[in-house]
C-alpha positions in Angstrom: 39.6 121.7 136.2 43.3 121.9 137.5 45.6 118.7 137.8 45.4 119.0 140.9 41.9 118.5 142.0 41.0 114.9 142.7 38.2 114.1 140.1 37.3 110.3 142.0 36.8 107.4 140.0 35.7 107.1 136.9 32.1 106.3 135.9 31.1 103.0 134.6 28.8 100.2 134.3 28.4 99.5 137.2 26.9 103.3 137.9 24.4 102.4 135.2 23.4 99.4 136.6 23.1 101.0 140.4 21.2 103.5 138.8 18.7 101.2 136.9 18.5 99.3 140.0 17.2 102.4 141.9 14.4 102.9 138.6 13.6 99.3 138.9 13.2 99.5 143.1 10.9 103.2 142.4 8.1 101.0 140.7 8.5 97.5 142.3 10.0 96.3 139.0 12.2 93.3 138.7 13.8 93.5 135.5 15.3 96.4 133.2 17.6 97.9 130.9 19.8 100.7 129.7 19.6 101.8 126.7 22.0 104.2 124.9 22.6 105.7 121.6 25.4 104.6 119.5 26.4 107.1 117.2 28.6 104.7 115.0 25.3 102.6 114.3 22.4 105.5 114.7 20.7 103.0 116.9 20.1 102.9 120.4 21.9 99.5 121.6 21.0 98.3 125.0 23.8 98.7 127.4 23.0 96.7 130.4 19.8 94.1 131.3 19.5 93.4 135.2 17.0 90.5 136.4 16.5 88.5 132.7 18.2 86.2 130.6 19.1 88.4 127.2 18.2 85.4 125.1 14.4 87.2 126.1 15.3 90.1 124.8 18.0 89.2 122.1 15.9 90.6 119.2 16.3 93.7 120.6 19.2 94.1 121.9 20.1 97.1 119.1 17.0 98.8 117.8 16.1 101.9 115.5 15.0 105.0 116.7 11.9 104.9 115.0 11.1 101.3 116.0 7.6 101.2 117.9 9.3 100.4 121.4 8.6 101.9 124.8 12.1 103.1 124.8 11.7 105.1 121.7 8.3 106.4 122.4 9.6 108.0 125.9 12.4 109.5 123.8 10.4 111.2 121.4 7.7 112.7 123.9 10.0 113.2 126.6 8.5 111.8 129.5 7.2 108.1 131.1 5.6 105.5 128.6 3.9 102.8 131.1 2.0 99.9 130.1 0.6 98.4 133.1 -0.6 94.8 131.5 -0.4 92.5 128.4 -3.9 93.8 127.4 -2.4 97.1 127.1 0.4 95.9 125.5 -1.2 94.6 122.6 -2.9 97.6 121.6 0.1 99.0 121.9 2.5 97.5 121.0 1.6 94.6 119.1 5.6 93.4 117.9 6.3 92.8 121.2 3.1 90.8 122.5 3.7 89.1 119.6 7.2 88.1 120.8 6.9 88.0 124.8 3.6 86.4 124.8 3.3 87.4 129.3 1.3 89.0 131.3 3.7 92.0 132.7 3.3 96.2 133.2 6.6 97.6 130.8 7.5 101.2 131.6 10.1 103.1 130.2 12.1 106.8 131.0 14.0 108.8 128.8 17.7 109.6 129.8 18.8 113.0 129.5 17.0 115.9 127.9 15.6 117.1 124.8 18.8 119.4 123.8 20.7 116.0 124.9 18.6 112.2 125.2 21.7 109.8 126.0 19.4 106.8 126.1 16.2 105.6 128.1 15.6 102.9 130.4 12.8 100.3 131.0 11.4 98.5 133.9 9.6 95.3 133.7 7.1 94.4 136.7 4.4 92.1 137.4 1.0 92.8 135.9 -0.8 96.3 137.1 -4.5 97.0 137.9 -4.0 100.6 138.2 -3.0 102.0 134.9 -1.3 104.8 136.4 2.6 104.6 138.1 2.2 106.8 141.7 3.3 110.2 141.4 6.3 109.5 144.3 7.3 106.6 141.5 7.1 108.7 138.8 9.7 110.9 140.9 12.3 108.6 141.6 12.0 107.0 137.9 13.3 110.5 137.0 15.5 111.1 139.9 17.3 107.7 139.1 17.5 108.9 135.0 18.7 112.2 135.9 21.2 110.6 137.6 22.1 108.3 135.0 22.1 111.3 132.6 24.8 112.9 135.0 27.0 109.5 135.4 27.3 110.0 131.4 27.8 113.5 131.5 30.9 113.4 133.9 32.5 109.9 131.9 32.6 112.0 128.8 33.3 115.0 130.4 36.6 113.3 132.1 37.6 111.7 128.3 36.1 108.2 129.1 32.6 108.3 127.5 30.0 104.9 128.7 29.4 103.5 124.8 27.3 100.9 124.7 28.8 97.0 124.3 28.0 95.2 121.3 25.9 92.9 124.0 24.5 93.8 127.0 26.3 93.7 130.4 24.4 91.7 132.8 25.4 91.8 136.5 25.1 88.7 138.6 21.6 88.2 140.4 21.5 88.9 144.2 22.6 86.7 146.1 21.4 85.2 149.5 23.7 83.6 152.1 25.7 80.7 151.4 26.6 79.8 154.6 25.4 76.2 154.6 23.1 75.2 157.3 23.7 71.8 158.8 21.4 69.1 158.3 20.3 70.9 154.9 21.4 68.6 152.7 19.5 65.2 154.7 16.8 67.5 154.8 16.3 67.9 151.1 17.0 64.2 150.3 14.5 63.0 152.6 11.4 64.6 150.5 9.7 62.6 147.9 9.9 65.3 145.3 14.1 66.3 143.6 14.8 70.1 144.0 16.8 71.9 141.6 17.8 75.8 141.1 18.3 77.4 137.6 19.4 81.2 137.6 17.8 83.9 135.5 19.5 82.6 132.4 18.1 78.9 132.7 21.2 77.2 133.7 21.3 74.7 136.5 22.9 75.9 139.2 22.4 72.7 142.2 20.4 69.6 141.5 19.5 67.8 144.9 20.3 63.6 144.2 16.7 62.5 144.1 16.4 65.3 141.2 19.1 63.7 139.7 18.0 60.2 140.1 14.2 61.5 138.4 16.2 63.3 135.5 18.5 59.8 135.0 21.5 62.3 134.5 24.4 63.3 137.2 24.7 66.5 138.1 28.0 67.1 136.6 26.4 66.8 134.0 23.6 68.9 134.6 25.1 71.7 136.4 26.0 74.9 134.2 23.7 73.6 131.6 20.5 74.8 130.6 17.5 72.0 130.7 16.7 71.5 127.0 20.3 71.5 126.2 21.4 68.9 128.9 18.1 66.8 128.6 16.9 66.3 124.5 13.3 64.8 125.9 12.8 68.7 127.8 14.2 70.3 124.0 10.3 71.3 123.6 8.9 74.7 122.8 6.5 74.2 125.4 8.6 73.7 128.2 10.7 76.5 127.3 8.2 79.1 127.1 6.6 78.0 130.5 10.1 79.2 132.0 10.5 81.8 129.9 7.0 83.0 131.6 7.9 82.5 134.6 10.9 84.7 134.7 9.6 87.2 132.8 6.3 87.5 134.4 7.9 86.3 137.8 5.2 84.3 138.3 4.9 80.3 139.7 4.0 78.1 137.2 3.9 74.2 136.6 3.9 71.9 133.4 3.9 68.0 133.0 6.6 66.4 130.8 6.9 62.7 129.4 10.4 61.4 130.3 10.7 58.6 127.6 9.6 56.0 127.5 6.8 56.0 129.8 7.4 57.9 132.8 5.8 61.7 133.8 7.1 64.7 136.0 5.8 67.2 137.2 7.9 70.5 136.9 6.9 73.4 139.6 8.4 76.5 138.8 9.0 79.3 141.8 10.6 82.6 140.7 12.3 85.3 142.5 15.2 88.3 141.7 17.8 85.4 141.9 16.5 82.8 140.1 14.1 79.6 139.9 13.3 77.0 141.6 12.1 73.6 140.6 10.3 71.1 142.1 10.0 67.5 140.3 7.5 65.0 141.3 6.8 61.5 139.3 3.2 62.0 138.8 0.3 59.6 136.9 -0.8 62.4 134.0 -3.9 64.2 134.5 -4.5 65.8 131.2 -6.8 68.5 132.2 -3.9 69.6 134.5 -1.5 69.0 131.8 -3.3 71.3 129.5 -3.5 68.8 126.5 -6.7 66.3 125.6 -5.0 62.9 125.1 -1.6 61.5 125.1 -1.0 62.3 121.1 -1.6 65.6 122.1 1.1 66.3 124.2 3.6 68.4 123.0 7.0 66.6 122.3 8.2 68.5 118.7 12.1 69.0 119.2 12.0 72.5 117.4 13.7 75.1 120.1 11.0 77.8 121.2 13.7 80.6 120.2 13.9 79.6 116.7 10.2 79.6 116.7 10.2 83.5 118.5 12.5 84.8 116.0 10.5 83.4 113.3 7.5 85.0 114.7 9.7 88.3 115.5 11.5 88.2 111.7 7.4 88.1 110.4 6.5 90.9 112.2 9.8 92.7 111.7 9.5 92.4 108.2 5.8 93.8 108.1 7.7 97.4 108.8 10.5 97.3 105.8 10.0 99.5 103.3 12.4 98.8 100.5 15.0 96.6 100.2 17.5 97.7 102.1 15.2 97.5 104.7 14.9 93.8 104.4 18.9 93.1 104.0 18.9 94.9 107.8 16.3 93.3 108.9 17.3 89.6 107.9 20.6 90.4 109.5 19.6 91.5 112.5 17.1 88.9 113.1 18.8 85.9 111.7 22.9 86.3 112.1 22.6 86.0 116.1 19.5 84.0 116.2 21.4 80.8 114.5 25.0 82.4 114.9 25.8 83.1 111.5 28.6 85.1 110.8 27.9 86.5 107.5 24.7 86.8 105.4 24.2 87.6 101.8 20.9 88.0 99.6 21.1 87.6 96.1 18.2 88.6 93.6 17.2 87.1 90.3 17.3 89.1 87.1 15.5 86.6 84.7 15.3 88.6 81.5 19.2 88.8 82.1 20.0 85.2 83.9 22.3 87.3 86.3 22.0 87.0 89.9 22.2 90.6 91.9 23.4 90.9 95.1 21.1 93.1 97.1 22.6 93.4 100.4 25.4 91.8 102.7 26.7 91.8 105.9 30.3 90.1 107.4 31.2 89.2 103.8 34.4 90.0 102.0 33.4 92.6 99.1 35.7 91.4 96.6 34.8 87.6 97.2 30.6 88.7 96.6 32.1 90.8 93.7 33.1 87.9 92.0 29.3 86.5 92.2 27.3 89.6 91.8 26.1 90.1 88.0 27.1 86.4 87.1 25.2 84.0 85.1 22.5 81.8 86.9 23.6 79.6 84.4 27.0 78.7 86.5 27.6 75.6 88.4 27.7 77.6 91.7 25.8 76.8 94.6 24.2 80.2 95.2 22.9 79.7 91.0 22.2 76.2 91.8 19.2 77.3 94.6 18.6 80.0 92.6 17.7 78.0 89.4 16.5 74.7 91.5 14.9 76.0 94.6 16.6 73.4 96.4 17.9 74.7 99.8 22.2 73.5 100.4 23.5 72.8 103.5 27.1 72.0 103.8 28.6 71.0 107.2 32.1 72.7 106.2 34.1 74.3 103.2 35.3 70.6 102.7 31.6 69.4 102.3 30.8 72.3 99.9 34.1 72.1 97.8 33.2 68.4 97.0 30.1 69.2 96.2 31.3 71.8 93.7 34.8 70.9 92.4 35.0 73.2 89.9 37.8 75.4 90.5 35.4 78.2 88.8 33.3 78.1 92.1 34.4 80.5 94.3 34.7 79.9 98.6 35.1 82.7 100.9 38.5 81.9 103.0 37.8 81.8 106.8 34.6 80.0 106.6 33.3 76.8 107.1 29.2 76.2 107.2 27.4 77.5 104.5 23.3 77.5 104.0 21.8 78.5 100.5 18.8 79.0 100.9 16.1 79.6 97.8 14.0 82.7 98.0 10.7 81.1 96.7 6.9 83.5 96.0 4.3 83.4 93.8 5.5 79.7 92.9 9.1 80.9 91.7 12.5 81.3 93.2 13.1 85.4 93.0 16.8 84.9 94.6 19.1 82.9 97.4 19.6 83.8 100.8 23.3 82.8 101.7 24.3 82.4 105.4 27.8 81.1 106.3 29.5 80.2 109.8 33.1 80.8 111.1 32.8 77.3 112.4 31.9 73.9 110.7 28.0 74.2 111.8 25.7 70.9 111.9 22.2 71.5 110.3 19.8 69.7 112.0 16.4 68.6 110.1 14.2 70.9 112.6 16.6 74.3 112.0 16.9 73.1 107.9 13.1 73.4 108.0 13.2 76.6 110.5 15.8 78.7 107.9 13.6 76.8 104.7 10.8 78.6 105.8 12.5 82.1 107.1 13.4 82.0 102.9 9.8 82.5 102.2 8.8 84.9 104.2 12.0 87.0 103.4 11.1 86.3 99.4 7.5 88.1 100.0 9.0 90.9 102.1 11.6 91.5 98.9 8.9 91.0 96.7 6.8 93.9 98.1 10.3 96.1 99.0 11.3 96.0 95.2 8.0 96.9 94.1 7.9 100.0 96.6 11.3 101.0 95.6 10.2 101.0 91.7 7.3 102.7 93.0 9.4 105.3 95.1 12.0 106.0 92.1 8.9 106.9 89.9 7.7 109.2 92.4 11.4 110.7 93.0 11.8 111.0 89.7 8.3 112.7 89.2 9.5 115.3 91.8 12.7 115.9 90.8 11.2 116.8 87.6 9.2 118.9 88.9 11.1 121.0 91.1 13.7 123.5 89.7 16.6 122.1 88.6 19.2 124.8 88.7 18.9 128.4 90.9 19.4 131.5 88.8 22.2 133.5 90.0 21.0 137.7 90.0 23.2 140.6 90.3 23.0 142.0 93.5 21.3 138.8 95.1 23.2 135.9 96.9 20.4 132.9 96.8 21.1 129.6 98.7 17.5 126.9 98.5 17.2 122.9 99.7 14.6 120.7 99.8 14.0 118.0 102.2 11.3 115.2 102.0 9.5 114.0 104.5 10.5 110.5 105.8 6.8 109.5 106.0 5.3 107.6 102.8 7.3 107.3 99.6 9.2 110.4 100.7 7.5 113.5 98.3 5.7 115.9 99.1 4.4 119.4 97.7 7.1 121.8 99.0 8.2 124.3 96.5 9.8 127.3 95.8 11.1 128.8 92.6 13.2 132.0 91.8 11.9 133.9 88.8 14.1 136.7 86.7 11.7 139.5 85.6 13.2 142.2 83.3 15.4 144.0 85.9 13.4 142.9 89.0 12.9 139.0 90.5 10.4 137.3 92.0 10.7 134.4 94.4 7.8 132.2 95.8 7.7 129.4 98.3 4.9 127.3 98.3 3.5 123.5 100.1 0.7 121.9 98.0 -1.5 119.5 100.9 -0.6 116.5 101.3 2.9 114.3 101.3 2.1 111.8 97.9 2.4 111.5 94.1 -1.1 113.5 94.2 0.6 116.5 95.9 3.5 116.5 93.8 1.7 116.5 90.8 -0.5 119.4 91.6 2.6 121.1 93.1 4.2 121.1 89.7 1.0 122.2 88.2 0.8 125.1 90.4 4.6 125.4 90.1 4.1 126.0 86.2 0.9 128.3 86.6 2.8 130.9 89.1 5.8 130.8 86.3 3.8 131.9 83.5 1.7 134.3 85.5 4.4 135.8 87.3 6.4 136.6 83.8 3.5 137.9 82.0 1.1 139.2 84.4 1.8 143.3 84.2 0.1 143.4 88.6 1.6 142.6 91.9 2.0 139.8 93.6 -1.2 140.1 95.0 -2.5 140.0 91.0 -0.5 137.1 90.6 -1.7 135.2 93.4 -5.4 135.7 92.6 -4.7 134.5 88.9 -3.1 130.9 90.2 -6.0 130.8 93.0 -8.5 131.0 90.1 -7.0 128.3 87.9 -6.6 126.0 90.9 -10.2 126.4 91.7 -11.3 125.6 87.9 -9.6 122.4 88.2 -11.7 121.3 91.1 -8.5 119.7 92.8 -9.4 117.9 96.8 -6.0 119.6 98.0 -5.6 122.8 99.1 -2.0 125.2 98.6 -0.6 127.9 100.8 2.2 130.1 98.8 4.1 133.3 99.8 5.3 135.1 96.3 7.3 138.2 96.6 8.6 140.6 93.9 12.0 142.2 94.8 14.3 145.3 92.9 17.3 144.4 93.6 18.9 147.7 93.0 16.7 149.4 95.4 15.8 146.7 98.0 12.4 147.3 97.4 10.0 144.0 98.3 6.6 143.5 97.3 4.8 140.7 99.0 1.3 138.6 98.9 0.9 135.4 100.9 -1.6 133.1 100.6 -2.0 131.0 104.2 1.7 130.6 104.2 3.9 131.4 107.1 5.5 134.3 107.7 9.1 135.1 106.3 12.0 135.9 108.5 14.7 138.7 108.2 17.8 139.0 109.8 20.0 142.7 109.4 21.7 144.8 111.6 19.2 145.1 114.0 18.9 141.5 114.7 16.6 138.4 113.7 12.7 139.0 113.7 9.6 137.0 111.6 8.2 140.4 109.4 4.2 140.6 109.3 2.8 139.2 105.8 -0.6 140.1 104.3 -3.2 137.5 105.3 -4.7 135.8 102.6 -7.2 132.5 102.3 -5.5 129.0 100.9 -5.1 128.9 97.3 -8.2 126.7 95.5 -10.9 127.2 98.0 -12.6 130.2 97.0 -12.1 131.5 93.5 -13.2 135.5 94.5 -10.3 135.3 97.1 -8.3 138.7 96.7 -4.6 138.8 97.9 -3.3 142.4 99.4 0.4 143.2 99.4 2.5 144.5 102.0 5.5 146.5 100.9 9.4 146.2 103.3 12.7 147.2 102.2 15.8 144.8 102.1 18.8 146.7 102.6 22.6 145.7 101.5 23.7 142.6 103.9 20.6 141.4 104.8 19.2 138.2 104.7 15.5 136.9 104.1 14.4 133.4 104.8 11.4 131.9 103.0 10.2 128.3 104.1 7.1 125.9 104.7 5.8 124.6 107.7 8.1 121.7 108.0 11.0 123.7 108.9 9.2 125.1 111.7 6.3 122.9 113.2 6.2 119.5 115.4 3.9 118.4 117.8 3.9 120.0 121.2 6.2 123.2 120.0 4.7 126.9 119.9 5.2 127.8 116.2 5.2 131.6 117.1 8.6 130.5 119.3 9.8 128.0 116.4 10.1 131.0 114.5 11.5 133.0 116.9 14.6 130.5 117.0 14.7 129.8 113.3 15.1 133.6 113.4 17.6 134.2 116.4 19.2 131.1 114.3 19.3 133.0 111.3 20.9 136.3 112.6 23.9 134.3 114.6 24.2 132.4 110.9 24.1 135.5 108.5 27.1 136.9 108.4 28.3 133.3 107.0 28.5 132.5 103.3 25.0 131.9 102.2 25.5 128.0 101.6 26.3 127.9 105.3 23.6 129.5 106.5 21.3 127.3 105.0 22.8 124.2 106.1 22.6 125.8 109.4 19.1 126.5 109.4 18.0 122.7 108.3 21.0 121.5 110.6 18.3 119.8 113.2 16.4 118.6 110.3 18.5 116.3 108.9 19.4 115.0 111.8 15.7 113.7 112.4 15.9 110.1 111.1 12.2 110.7 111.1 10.7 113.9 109.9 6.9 114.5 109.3 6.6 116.8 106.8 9.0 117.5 103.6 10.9 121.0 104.0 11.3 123.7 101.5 13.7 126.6 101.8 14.9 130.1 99.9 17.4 132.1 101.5 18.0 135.6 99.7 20.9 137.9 100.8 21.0 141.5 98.9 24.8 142.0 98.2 26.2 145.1 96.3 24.7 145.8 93.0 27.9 145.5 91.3 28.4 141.9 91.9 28.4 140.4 88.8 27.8 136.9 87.8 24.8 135.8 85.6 25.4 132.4 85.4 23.2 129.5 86.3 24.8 127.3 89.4 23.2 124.1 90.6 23.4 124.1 94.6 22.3 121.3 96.6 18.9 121.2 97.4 17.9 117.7 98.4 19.0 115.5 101.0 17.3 111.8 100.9 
């Protein structure tokens, strides 16, 4: 573009947010997002909510990409996720029924395409009876996302990329006329009931006098407030969460309250795109309309209805972690903004050692939790103190906490004020401390003591479990590791590149192999996947592993010999899993390949000519059938060219023609081969690792025939696996 064309203005926000309007409007939604990936985080952050207050939706405001959401779902299969009621949501989606407790449909778009997804968006609507979104909605939903996809497009393609915010923007609600209609205000005051407005995020807005006069409290000191903070007697979890329904779900609803010491209201709650509207009646209680069965009943506990969502989110959220970094992010995500914390630290427990560990930490200074990791438990210091005790500490400011521990030993991060310590209690003993501290001096109340008290057990059981799957997972990466070779034999006249990726699935093993094998003045090189992604299928991959080694070097046949040799010993030891494997024999002085293949797919060559798969002998799975025979196929490899070998992994997902997948891997492999062989293989697994989620484990041998009179003989160690 010349510097003279006029490019308009820039993109921005507020194109995302016309354009999420236009999704919204397509299936009579009133509420949605934007969500887009951050590539600093490798998360998808939401960039913009329209039509909610994002304390609803706080929890996941930044979420993984392989988080059961909606939003991720329509990324990964490319097209409309709807859910057109709670029921629905349940089933699927169990975290967030959990959570957002309301009867609403939740759909959700993918922005952008497969070779590019920039984000998705969701819609949030009333309850559906049809299950299905009309095909003219299902139009504009991707009319408005293709347009989304191109505001992004043009802002990075003008230098001024849309990133997400670290929180979402939310645009003011609609708005009707203002224009104030005489006689409104007589009108108002002359009915029985008080009148108030709150806008979608809960705050008073106008309180009518007689409102004001039922509420005892001015509207000074009402307005710009939310209800449960301005009034303590409505601080209920409750009365919250009958709001929260209502503008979520946007539908009316009503609740009865007990202003103290002896007087009832009646709240009626009426919801639209700009807001809510309350009417509040004195009434004489009716408990069958209240909902409760006597006056003890009712509910009047002062906990806050967030604290108890994020408790019930954290629970759920910690259900998913896997190990124990896992947990750290976890805790941090769900805890830091929930009670405004601006650093969090977890310590575990070494008892054999009385050291305390730090496991994970975020927003504290390194060197100041370097002075703490690996001490004694033994110290007077707070964090050993809970550790030891299993008494909770909860100092109002560094003031509080330094005369508390006056030793000048005890060490206190500069910059911070309230601290929590918080013991990390299972099985009937403390396994660590939870640490959060606040930029500001930060009040404890007895209800969030008890709240963050009890968040310390459930992360202690969802460490327990995480450090017994990483001991598990090491023992099964170690197992592997063992098992697979550990350096490539370097041949004259052959350039040979191999890696190995797990699968992200499970404890990350799998039965992928492969294994170069110098024999006399030829070599033979196999690739292999045993059934299966567990300790099982590594075992009996490093069993199968060893049996091809010691027939290959003594057996005086073919491949094909070889292959029916292995087959037969797999089938005498009566394994459950099954094992394809491709095993080729190759003179490197000639070029001449030998090849037998055993239910594994095809290899692919790229030369002069150009990047094709080459036809292997058909042959049945290793260990079903012990009369199996293996034929051989015979191709030349001439100087310069390059063979691939791989499993299934590399090549197959769901939805994707494999006989096209290795098409591309080997158009991929002709553009790549001309590039040192290193290259080319971190070319060919380039889309793999950037899977965060991959289904299967990948193998891979790439063999390039130089001249003969390269020399080198010398083992090298290349990198072949990338956790």
């Amino acid at each position: 573009m010349s510097g003279s064309e006029p490019v308009g203005p820039l993109p921005g926000p507020g194109d995302l947010i016309d354009g999420l309007r236009r999704a919204m409007a397509a299936v009579e939604a009133h509420a949605g997002g934007v969500y887009l990936w951050d590539a600093e985080s490798s998360a998808l952050r939401m960039a913009v909510l329209v039509g909610m207050p994002p304390d609803l939706l706080h929890a996941w405001h930044t979420v993984s990409p392989d988080a059961a959401l909606p939003v991720t779902d329509a990324i990964r299969t490319g097209g409309l996720v709807w859910v057109p009621a709670s029921a629905g949501l349940a089933r699927s989606y169990p975290r967030i029924a959990l959570v957002l407790p309301y009867d609403v449909s939740i759909g959700s778009y993918p922005i952008g395409d497969r070779d590019a997804v920039h984000g998705a968006l969701f819609v949030i609507g009333r309850s559906r009876q049809n299950p299905e979104v009309p095909e003219e909605g299902v139009r504009e939903l991707d009319s408005a996302a293709r347009e989304l996809a191109r505001v992004l497009e043009r802002s990075r393609d003008l230098g001024a990329p849309i990133v997400p915010p670290k929180t979402p923007i939310i645009p003011d609600p609609p708005h009707s006329s203002r224009t104030p209609v005489a006689g409104f205000t007589e009108m108002v005051e002359r009915l029985p009931q008080g009148l108030c407005a709150l806008d979608t995020n809960g705050r008073f807005t106008v309180v009518s006098e007689t409102a004001s006069e039922l509420l005892e409290a001015p509207s000074g000191a009402l307005v710009g407030r939310t209800p449960w903070a301005a009034l303590p007697w409505l601080n209920d979890p409750a009365y919250e969460d009958r709001y929260r329904a209502t503008v979520f779900s946007r539908v009316p609803s009503n609740f009865v309250a007990l202003h103290p010491p002896d007087r009832w209201l009646s709240f009626r709650l009426y919801p639209d795109d700009t807001g809510v509207t309350v009417a509040i009646t004195p009434t004489e209680v009716d408990w069958t309309d209240a909902g409760t069965e006597s006056e003890e009943d009712a509910p009047r506990s002062p906990t806050r209805t967030g604290f108890l969502y994020h408790v019930l989110h954290l629970a759920s959220a910690l259900t998913e972690a896997a190990g124990v970094t896992d947990v750290v992010r976890i805790v941090a995500e769900e805890i830091m903004p929930t009670f405004g914390a601006s650093a969090l630290a977890l310590f575990g427990h070494d008892q054999r050692r009385q050291r305390l560990l730090l496991l994970g930490q975020r927003g504290f200074d390194p060197d100041f939790l370097e002075l703490l990791n690996e001490s004694t438990s033994r110290t007077r210091a707070p964090v050993a103190r809970t550790t030891v005790t299993g008494v909770p500490g909860f100092f109002r400011s560094a003031d509080n906490l330094r005369s508390a521990y006056p030793d000048p030993g005890v060490h206190i991060q500069d910059g911070l004020e309230g601290w929590a310590f918080l013991p990390l209690v299972t099985s009937g003993r403390t396994a660590g401390t939870c640490v959060l501290a606040f930029t500001d001096q930060h009040t404890f109340s007895v209800q969030e003591r008890g709240v963050l008290t009890a968040l310390g057990g459930l992360i202690a059981q969802a460490l327990e479990r995480a450090r017994l799957y990483d001991f598990k997972l090491g023992l099964a990466h170690g197992l592997q590791d063992a098992l697979l070779p550990r350096w490539t034999p370097q041949v004259r006249g052959l350039s040979v590149a191999t890696r190995y990726l797990p699968g992200t699935d499970g404890m990350d093993i799998g039965g992928d192999f492969y294994d170069l094998i110098p024999l006399g003045g030829n070599t033979g090189a196999a690739i292999g996947d045993v059934q299966g992604h567990n300790v099982s299928a590594a075992a009996l991959m490093g069993q199968l592993r060893t049996a091809l080694l010691a027939y290959a070097t003594t057996s005086d046949g073919g491949p094909g010999a070889v292959l029916r040799r292995v087959n037969q010993l797999l089938c005498l030891m009566e394994s459950e899993l099954f094992a394809s494997c491709l095993y080729l024999c190759l003179d490197p002085a000639t070029g001449r390949v030998s090849m037998a293949n055993a239910g594994h797919p095809s290899p692919i060559l790229a030369d002069e000519s150009g990047g094709r798969v080459l036809p292997a002998p058909e042959g049945l799975l290793l260990g079903i059938d012990a009369e199996a025979d293996y034929s051989e196929s015979e191709f030349t490899l001439h100087p310069g060219a390059t063979l691939a070998l791989y499993t299934d992994g590399l090549v197959e997902s769901p939805g994707v023609d494999l006989e096209r997948a290795q098409q591309d891997l080997a158009d991929r492999l002709a553009e790549a081969s001309r590039r040192p062989i290193d290259e080319v293989v971190d070319e060919l697994t380039r889309a793999a690792l950037s899977e965060t989620h991959r289904r299967d484990d990948i193998a891979l041998m790439v063999l390039r025939t130089e001249t003969w009179e390269t020399a080198p003989a010398r083992p090298r160690t290349p990198p072949r696996d990338s956790r």
